[in-house]
C-alpha positions in Angstrom: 6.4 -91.8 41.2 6.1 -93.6 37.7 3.9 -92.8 35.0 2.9 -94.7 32.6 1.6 -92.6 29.3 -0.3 -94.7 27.1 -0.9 -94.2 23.5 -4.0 -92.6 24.1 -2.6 -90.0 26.8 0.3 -89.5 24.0 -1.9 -88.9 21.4 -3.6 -86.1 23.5 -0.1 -84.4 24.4 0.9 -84.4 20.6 -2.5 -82.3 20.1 -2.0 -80.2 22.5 1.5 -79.7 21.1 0.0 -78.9 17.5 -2.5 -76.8 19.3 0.2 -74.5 21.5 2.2 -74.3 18.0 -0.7 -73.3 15.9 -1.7 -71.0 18.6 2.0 -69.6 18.8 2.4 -69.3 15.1 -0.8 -67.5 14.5 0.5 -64.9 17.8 3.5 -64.3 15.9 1.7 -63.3 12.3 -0.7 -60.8 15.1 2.4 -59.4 16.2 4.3 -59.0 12.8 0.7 -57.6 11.0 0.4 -55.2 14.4 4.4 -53.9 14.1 3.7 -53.3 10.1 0.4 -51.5 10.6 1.9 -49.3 13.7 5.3 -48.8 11.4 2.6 -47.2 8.8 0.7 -45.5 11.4 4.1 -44.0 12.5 4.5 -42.9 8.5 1.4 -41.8 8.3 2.1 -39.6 11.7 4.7 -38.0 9.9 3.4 -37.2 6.9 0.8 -35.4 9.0 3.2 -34.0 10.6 4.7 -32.7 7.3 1.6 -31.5 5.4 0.3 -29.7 9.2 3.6 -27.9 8.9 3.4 -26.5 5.1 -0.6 -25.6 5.9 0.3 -23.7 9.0 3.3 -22.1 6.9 0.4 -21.8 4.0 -2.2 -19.9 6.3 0.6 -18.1 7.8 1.1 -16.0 4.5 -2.7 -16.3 3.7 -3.1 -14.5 6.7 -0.5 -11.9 5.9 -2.2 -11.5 2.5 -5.7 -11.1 3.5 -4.1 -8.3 6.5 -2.6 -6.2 3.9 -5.8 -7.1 1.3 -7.8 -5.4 4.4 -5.9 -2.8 4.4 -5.7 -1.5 1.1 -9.5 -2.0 0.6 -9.6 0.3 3.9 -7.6 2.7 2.4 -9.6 2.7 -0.9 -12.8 3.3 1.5 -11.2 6.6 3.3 -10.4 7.2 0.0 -13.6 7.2 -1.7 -14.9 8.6 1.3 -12.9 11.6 0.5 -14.0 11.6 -2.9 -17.7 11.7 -2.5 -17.2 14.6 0.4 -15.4 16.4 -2.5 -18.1 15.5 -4.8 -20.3 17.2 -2.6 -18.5 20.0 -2.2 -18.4 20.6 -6.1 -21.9 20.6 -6.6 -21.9 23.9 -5.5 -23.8 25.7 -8.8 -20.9 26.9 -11.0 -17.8 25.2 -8.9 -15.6 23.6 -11.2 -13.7 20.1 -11.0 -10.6 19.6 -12.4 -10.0 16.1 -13.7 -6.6 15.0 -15.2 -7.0 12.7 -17.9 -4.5 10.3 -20.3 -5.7 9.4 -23.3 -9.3 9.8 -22.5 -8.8 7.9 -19.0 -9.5 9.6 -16.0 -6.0 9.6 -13.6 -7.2 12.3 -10.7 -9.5 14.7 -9.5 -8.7 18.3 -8.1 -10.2 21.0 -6.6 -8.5 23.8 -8.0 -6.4 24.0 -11.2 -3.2 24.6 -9.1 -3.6 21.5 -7.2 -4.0 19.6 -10.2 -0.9 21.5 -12.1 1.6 21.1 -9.2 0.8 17.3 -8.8 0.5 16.0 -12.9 4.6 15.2 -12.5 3.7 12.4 -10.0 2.0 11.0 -13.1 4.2 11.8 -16.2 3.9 15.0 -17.0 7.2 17.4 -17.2 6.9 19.7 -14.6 8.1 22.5 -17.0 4.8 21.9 -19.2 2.8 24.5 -20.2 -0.9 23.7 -20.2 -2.4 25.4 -23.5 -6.1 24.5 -24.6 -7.0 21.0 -26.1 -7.7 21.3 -29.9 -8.9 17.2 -30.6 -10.7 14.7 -28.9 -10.1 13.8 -25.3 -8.9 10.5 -26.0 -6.4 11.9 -28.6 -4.2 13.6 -26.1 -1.4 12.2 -23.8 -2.1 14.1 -20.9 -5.2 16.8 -20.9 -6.8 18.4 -18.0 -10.8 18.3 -17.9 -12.7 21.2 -16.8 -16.1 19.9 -15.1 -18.5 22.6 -14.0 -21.7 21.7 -11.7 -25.1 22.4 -13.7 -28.1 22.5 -11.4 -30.3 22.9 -14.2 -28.9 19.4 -15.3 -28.2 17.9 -11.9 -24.7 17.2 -13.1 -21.3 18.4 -14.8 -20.8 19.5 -17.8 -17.2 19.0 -19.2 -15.4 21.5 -21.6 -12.4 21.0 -23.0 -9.2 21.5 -21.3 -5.9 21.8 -20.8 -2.9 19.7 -22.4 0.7 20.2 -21.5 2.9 22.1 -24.1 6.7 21.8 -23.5 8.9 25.3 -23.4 10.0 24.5 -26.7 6.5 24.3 -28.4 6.0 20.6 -28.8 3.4 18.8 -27.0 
């Protein structure tokens, strides 16, 4: 069979070319724009990726931190605990405290004055020290040990002078 294509029918096919090369063209930028924006969502996976792996390394030692944080403030609670049970005990009328003092600045507190002799060379203090009576201020002396007695009367202690530490040779 013969065709015959007239200008009209030629005119038509050229416009449909045009058409199916505009359409082609425009398909081609979609598919360039798409493979750019999923090459930046890939990047952008990564660097998730990336900053999800420092965080979780980040709250890994946060964790760890706030565990032992726990546990020291735990520890200060039994110890304060203790404290305030030995507190109580003191107030027995005429008991006496022993608190062990540097420079003015309370360090301990002991029951007895033999507790508080045999553990002052934990904090400093020569183990061969004699302990002689304190002849200046509190905050004068390097290391002095506080004598607190429980007044009822007063509904508190009352401090005295104590102790400080006297080497064998005679210096303090």
């Amino acid at each position: 069979m013969i065709r015959i294509v007239t200008r009209k029918r030629l005119a038509l096919l050229e416009a449909d070319t045009h058409a199916a090369f505009e359409r082609a063209r425009r398909a081609g930028e979609a598919r360039d724009r798409s493979a750019r924006e999923l090459a930046d969502a890939i990047d952008r996976t990564g660097r998730a990726e990336a900053t999800t792996d420092e965080l979780s390394f980040l709250l890994g030692h946060a964790v760890k931190e706030a565990s032992t944080a726990e546990q020291r403030v735990l520890l200060g609670q039994i110890e304060l605990r203790r404290l305030r049970e030995e507190l109580a005990d003191a107030r027995e009328p005429g008991r006496a405290v022993f608190v062990l003092l540097h420079y003015g600045t309370p360090r301990m507190v002991y029951r007895s004055r033999e507790d508080a002799c045999a553990d002052t060379a934990t904090h400093g203090v020569r183990a061969d020290a004699v302990w002689r009576p304190a002849e200046r201020f509190w905050a004068d002396a390097e290391w002095l040990l506080a004598v607190f007695r429980y007044d009822a009367g007063a509904r508190g202690f009352r401090g005295t002078l104590g102790a400080v530490p006297e080497a064998l040779g005679g210096a303090a």
